[in-house]
C-alpha positions in Angstrom: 8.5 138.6 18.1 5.9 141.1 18.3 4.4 142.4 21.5 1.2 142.5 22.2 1.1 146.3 22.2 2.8 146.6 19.1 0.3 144.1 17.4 -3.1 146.1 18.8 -1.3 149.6 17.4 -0.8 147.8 14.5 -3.9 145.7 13.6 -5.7 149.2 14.7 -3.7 151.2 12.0 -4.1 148.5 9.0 -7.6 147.3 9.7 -10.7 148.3 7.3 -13.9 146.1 7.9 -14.2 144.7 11.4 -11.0 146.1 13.9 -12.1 144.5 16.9 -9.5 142.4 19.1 -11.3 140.0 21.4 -9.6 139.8 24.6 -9.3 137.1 27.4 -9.6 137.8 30.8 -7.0 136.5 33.1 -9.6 134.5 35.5 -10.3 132.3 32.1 -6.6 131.3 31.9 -5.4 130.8 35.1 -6.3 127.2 35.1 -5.2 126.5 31.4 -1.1 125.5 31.2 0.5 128.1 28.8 3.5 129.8 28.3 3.6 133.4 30.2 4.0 135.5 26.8 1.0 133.6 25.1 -0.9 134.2 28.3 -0.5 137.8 28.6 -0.3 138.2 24.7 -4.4 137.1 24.7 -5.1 139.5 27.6 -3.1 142.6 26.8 -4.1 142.4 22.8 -6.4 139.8 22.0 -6.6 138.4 18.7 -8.7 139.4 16.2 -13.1 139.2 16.0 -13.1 138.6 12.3 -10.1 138.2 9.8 -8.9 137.0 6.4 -8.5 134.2 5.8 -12.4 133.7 7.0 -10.9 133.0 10.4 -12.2 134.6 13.5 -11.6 134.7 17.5 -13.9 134.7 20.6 -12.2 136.2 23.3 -13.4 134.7 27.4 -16.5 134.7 27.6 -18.3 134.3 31.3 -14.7 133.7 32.3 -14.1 130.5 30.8 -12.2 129.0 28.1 -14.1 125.8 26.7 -12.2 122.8 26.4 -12.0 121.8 23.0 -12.8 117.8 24.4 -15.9 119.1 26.0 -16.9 121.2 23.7 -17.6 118.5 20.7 -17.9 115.3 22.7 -14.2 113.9 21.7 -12.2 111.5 23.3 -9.9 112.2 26.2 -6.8 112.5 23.7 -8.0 116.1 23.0 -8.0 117.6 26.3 -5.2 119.2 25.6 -6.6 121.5 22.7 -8.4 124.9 24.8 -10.9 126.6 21.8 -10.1 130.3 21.3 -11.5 130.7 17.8 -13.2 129.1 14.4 -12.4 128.6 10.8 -14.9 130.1 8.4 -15.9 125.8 8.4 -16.3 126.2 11.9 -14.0 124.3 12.7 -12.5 125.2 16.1 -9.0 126.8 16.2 -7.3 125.8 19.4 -4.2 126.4 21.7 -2.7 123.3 22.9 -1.3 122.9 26.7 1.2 123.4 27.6 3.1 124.1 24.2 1.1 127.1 23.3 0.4 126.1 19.7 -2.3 127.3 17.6 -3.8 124.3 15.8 -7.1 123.8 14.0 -9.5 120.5 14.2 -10.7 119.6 10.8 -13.8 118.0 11.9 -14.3 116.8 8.1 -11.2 114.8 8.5 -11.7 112.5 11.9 -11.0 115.7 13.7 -7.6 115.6 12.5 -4.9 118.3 14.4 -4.0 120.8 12.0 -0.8 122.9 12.5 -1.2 126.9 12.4 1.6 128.6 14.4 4.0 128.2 17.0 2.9 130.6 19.8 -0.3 133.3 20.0 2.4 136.1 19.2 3.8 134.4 15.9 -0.1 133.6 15.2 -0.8 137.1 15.6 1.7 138.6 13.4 0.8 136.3 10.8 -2.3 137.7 10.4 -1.0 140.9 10.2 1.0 140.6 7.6 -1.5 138.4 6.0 -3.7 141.5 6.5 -1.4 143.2 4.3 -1.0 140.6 1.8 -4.4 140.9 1.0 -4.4 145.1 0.9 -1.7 144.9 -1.8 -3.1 142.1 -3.5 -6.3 144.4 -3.7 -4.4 147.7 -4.5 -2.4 145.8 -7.1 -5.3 143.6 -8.6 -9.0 145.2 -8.0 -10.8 145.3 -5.4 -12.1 141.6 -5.3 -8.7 140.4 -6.5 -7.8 138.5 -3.4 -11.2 136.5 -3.4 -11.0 135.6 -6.9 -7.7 134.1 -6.3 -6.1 136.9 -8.5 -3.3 136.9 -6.5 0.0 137.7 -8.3 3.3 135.3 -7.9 5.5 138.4 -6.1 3.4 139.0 -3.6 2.4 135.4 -2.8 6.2 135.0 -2.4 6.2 137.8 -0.5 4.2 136.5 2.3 6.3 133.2 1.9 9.2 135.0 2.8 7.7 136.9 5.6 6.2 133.9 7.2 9.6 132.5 7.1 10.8 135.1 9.0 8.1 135.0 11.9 7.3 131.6 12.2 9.2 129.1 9.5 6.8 126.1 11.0 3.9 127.4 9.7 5.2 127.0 6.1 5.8 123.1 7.0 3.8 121.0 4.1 0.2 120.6 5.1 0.2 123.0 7.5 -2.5 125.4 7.8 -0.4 128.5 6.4 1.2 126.0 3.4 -2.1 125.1 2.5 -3.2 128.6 1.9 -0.2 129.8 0.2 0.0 126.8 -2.3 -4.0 126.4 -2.8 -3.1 129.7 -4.8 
């Protein structure tokens, strides 16, 4: 699994547009249940401001995490979901507590729990390699290639093997990952 340090030297090297990683502070966590690495993973490297696939990440702000229950007036069965992030939709993305999974709420479905990845670091390295994915997509395509779905079958089998490799949950059918592997 990657380390936090790794990932920021990393994301730093690859990134072209928007290189920011959004950092929590460890005050807006200390309350929240989550596993040590996923804790330190968010406040040592953060996760990305702005990313492909149209996802970004907040970072603490004033020191607090919002609960995702709170945040959108949901029941009680949702307290569990802490927002750290949005979908292009705006729909929040989440880290459940105490497993440490990254899940999205798809608002236009009854706020249905989406699946993402197994732990902030697998997260993380996901969208690093999805990062690249989308350079050699553009490198082997044109420049727009990856946003006019050009994408060709080698790489997209690529990324399913890598995935594989870092998380092999996230490639679970309707899963967040699935979906935008097989959408292609």
């Amino acid at each position: 699994m990657i380390s936090p340090q790794e990932f920021a030297r990393l994301w730093t090297l690859g990134c072209e547009i928007d290189c920011r990683l959004m950092t929590w502070t460890a005050k807006s966590l200390e309350d929240i249940h989550l596993p040590s690495m996923s804790k330190q993973f968010l406040i040592d490297a953060g996760l990305p401001a702005s990313t492909a696939p149209f996802i970004g990440f907040d970072g603490s702000k004033d020191d607090c995490v919002a609960n995702v229950a709170d945040v959108w007036a949901l029941s009680d069965e949702y307290r569990i979901y802490w927002e750290i992030g949005f979908m292009g939709s705006g729909d929040p993305i989440c880290i459940h507590e105490p497993s440490g999974k990254i899940v999205y709420i798809f608002q236009d479905f009854n706020f249905g729990i989406v699946f993402m990845n197994s732990s902030v670091p697998q997260l993380a390295e996901c969208l690093l390699t999805y990062q690249s994915f989308v350079r050699r997509v553009n490198q082997q395509n044109g420049h727009r290639a990856w946003l006019n779905g050009d994408i060709p079958s080698e790489l997209l089998a690529w990324l399913t093997t890598q995935f594989s490799q870092i998380d092999p949950n996230a490639l679970d059918e309707e899963c967040f990952w699935w979906n935008e592997i097989y959408s292609h």
